[in-house]
LOFINU-67672 format. One record per residue (C-alpha): residue number from 1; residue in one letter; x, y, z. Coordinates in nm, 3 decimals, decimal comma, always signed. Layout:
residues N
(rec NUM "A" (X Y Z))
...
END
This chain:
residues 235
(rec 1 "X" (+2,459 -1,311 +1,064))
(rec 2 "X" (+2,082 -1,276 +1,132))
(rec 3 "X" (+1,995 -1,647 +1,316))
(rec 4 "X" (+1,683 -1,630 +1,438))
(rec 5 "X" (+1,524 -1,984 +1,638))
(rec 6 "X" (+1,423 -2,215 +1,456))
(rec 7 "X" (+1,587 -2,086 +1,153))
(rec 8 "X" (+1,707 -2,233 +0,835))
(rec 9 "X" (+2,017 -2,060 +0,661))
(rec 10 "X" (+2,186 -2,164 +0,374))
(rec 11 "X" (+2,451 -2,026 +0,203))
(rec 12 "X" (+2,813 -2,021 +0,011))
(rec 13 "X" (+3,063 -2,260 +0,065))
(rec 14 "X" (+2,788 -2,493 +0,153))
(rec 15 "X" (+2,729 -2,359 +0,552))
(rec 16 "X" (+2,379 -2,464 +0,690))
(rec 17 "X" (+2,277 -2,327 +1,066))
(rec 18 "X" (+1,995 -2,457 +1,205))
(rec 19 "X" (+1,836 -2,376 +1,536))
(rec 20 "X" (+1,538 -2,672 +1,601))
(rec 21 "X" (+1,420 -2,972 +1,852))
(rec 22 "X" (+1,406 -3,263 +1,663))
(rec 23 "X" (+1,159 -3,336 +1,410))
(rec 24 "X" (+1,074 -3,526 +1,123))
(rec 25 "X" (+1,203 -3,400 +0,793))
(rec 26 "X" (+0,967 -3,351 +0,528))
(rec 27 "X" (+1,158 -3,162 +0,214))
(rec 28 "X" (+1,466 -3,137 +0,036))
(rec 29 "X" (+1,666 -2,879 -0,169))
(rec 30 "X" (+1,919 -2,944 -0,434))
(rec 31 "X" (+2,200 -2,716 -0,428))
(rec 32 "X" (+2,484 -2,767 -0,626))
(rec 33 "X" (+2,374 -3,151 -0,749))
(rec 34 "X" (+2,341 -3,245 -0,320))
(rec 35 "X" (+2,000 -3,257 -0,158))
(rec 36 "X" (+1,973 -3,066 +0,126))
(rec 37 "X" (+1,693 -3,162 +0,398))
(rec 38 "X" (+1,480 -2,942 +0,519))
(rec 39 "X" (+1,351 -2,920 +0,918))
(rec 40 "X" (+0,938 -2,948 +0,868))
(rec 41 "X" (+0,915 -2,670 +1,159))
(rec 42 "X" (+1,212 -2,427 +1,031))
(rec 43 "X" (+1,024 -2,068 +1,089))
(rec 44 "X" (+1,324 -1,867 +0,885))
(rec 45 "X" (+1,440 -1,973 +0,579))
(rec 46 "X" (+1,753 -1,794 +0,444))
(rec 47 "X" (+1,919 -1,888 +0,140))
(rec 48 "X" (+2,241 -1,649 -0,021))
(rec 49 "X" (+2,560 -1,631 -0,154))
(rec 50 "X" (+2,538 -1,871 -0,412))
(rec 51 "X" (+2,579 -1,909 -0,792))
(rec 52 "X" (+2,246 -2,110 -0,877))
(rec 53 "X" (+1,950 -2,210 -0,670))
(rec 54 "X" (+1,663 -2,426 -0,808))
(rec 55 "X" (+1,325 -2,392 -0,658))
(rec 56 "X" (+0,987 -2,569 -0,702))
(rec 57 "X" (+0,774 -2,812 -0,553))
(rec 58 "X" (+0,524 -2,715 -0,296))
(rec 59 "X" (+0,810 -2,688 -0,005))
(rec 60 "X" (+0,615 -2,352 +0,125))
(rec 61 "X" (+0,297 -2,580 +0,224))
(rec 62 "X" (+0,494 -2,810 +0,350))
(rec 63 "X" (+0,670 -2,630 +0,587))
(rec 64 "X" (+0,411 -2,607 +0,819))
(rec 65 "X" (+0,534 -2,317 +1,063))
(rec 66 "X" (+0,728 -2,120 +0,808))
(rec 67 "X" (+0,750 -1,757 +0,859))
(rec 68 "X" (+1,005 -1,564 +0,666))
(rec 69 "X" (+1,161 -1,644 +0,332))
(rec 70 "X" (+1,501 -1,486 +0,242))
(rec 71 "X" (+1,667 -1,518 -0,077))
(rec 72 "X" (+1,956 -1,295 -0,094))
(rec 73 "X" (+2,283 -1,266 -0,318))
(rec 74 "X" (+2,250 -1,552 -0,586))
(rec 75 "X" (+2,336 -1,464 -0,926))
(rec 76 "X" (+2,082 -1,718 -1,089))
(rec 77 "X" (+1,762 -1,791 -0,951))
(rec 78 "X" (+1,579 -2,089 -1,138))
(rec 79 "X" (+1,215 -2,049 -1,025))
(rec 80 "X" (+0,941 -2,273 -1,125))
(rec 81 "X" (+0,569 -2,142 -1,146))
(rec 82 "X" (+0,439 -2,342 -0,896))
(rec 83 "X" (+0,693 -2,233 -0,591))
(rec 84 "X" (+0,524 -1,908 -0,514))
(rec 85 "X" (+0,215 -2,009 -0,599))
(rec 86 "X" (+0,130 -2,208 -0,287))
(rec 87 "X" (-0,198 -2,056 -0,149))
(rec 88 "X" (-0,223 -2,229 +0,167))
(rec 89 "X" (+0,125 -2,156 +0,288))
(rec 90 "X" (+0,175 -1,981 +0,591))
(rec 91 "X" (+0,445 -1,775 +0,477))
(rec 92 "X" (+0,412 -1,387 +0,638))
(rec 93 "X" (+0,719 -1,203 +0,489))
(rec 94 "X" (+0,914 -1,252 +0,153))
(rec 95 "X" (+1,223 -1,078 +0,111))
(rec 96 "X" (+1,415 -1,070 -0,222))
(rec 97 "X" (+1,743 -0,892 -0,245))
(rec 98 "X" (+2,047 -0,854 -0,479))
(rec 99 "X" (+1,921 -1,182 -0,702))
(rec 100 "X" (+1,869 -1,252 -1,117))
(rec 101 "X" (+1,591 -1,442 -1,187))
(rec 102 "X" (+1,633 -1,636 -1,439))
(rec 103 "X" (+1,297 -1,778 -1,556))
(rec 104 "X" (+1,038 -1,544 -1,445))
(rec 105 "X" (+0,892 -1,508 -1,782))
(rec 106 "X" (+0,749 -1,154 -1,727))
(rec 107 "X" (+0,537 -1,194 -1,419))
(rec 108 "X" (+0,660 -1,259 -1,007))
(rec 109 "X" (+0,329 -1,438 -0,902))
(rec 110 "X" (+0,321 -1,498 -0,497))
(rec 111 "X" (+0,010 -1,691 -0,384))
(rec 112 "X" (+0,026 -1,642 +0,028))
(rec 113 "X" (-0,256 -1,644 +0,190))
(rec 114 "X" (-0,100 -1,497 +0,488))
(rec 115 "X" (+0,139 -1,296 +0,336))
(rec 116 "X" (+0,176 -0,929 +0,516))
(rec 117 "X" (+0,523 -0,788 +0,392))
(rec 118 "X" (+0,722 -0,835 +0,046))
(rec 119 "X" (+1,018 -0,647 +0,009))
(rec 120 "X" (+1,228 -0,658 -0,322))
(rec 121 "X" (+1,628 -0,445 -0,307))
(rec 122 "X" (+1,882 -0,461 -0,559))
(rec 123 "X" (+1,693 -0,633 -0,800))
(rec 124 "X" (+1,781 -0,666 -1,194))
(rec 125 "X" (+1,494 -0,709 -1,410))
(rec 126 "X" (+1,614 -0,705 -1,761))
(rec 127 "X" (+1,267 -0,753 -1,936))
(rec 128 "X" (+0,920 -0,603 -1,811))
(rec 129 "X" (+0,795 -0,754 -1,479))
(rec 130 "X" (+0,430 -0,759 -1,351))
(rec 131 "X" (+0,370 -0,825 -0,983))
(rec 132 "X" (+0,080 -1,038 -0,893))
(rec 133 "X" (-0,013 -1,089 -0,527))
(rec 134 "X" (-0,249 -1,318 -0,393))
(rec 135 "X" (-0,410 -1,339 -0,039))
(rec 136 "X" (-0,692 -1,389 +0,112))
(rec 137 "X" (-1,004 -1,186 +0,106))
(rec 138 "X" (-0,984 -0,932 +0,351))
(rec 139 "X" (-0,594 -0,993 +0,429))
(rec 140 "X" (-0,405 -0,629 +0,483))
(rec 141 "X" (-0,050 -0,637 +0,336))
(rec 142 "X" (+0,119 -0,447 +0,587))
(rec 143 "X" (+0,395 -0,345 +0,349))
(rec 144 "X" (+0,514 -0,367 -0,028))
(rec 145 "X" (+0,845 -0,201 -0,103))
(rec 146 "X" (+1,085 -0,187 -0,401))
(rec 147 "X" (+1,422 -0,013 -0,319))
(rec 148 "X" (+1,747 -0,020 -0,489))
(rec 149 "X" (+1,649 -0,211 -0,856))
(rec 150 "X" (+1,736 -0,184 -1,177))
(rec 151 "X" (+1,397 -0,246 -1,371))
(rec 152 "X" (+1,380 -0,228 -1,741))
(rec 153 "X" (+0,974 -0,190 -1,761))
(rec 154 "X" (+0,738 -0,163 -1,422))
(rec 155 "X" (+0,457 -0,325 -1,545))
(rec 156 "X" (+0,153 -0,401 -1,310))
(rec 157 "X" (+0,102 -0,404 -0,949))
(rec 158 "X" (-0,165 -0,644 -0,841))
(rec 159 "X" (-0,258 -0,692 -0,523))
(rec 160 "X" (-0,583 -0,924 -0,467))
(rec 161 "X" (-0,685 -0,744 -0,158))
(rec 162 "X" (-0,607 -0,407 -0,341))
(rec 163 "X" (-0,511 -0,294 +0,037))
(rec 164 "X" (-0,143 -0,231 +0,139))
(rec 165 "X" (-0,037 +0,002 +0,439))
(rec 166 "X" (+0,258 +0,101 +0,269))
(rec 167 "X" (+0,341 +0,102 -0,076))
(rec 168 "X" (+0,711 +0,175 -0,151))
(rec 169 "X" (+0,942 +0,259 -0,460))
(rec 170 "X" (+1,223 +0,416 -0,406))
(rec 171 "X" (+1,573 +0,479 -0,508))
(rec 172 "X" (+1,508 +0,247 -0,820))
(rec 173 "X" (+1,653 +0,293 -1,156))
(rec 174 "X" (+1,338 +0,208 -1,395))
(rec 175 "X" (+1,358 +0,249 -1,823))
(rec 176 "X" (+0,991 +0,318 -1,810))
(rec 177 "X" (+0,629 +0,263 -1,605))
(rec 178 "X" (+0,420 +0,111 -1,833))
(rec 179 "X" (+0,093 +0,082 -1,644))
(rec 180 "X" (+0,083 +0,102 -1,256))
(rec 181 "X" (-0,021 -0,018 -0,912))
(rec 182 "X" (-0,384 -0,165 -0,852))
(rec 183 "X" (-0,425 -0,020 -0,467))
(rec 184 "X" (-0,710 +0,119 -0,254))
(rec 185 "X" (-0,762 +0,237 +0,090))
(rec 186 "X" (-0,357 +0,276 +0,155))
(rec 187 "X" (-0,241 +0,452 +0,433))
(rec 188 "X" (+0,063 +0,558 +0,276))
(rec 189 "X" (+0,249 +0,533 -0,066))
(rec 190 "X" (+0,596 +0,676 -0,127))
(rec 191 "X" (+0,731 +0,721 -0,492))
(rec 192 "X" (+1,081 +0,900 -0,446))
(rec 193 "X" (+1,464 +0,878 -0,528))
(rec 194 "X" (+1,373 +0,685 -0,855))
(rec 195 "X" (+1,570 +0,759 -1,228))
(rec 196 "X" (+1,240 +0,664 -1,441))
(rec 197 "X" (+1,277 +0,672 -1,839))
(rec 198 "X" (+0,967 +0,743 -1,917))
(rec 199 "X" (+0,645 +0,739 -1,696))
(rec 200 "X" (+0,373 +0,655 -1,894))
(rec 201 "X" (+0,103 +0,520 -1,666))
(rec 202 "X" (+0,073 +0,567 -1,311))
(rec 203 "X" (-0,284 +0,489 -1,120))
(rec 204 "X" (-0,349 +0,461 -0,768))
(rec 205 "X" (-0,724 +0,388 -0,775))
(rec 206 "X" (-0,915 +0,528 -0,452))
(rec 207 "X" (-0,859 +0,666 -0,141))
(rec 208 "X" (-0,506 +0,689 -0,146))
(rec 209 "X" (-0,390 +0,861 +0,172))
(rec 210 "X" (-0,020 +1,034 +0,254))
(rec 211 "X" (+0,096 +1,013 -0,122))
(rec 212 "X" (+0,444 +1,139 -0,169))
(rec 213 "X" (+0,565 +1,184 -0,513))
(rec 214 "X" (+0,926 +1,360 -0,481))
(rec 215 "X" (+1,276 +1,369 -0,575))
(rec 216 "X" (+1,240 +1,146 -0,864))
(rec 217 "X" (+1,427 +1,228 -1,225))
(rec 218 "X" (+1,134 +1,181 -1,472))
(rec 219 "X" (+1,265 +1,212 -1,878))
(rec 220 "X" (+0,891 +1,180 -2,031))
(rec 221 "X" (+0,612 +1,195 -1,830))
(rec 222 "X" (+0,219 +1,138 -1,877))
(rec 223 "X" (+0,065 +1,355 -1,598))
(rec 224 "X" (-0,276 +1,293 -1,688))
(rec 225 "X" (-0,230 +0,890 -1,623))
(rec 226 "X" (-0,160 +1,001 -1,291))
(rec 227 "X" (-0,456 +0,920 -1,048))
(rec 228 "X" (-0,472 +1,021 -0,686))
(rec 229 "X" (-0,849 +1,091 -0,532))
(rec 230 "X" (-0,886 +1,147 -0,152))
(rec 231 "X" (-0,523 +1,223 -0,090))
(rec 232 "X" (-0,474 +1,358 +0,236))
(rec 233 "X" (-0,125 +1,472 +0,181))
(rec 234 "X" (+0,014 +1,518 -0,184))
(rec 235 "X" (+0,371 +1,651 -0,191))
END
């Protein structure tokens, strides 16, 4: 099990490890109808293996040193609006993997202003799903990947600082692409492995560098949509 210090892992039967000095305690979580507190300078945050988790509230601000967030094998994830939305957190990496969420409504809105890294595997998405990314102005998402999914409709892609290193989908089994990813200036974006229904918008908008577009299974696709100016390398 990954235990990094100062971490905060929580998972099924009720198991918490926790690596910290002393400190006041700020937060709580309910899981399963007991209220879990929460370390004010936990750095890692892991929560899996469990049936339901509830989350909202602004715990991210609160948790003044937090680092990485880990949610990982729950089969229902109740999320309210305002959990992700927390702007001033100091939250750097977000990693979703193997979970349903339950009341997404469309649209997986994370409002970091730190944020660098947000990586999404073995995700179900039985409806369309936008992505909307908020940082701060000038902030350089070092990665945004989505491996392993099954995704009904890939709606849009926004990322606020339109900048992201590396922009990843692989491997992903996707009905159809509806519209496409909002990026600039990216060093590299890799498109491969992927069953896609039917691809009916893809846009990169400038300056996209090291673009890979291979060993995907594409049953109707739009090429004109696609968009690609500057490439270096276009495979």
């Amino acid at each position: 099990m990954w235990e990094p210090l100062n971490s905060f892992v929580l998972k099924n039967p009720l198991q918490l490890v926790s690596q910290y000095s002393p400190a006041p305690v700020l937060q709580s979580l309910i899981y399963e109808n007991r209220h879990i507190n929460i370390p004010d300078n936990t750095q890692h945050w892991r929560i899996g293996g469990c049936s339901t988790v509830h989350l909202s509230g602004p715990t991210l601000t609160s948790l003044n040193n937090i680092h990485t967030l880990h949610l990982h094998d729950i089969d229902h994830v109740h999320l309210a609006y305002d959990f992700f939305t927390q702007y001033n957190s100091p939250l750097q990496i977000l990693r979703l993997s193997h979970c349903t969420f339950d009341t997404l409504q469309g649209s997986l809105n994370i409002h970091a202003h730190k944020l660098k890294n947000i990586s999404l595997e073995k995700m179900n998405w039985n409806d369309q799903i936008d992505i909307l990314i908020q940082t701060q102005e000038g902030q350089q998402l070092d990665l945004v990947a989505i491996r392993n999914s099954n995704i009904k409709v890939l709606g849009e892609i926004n990322l606020s600082s339109r900048y992201v290193h590396t922009f990843v989908l692989e491997n992903n089994n996707i009905g159809s692409i509806k519209t496409g990813a909002i990026i600039q200036d990216s060093h590299e974006t890799i498109i491969q492995g992927n069953y896609i229904g039917a691809l009916n918008f893809l846009s990169m908008d400038t300056d996209t560098y090291n673009f890979t577009l291979q060993g995907n299974t594409i049953k109707s696709l739009a090429l004109e949509s696609l968009v690609v100016n500057s490439a270096i390398l276009l495979q």
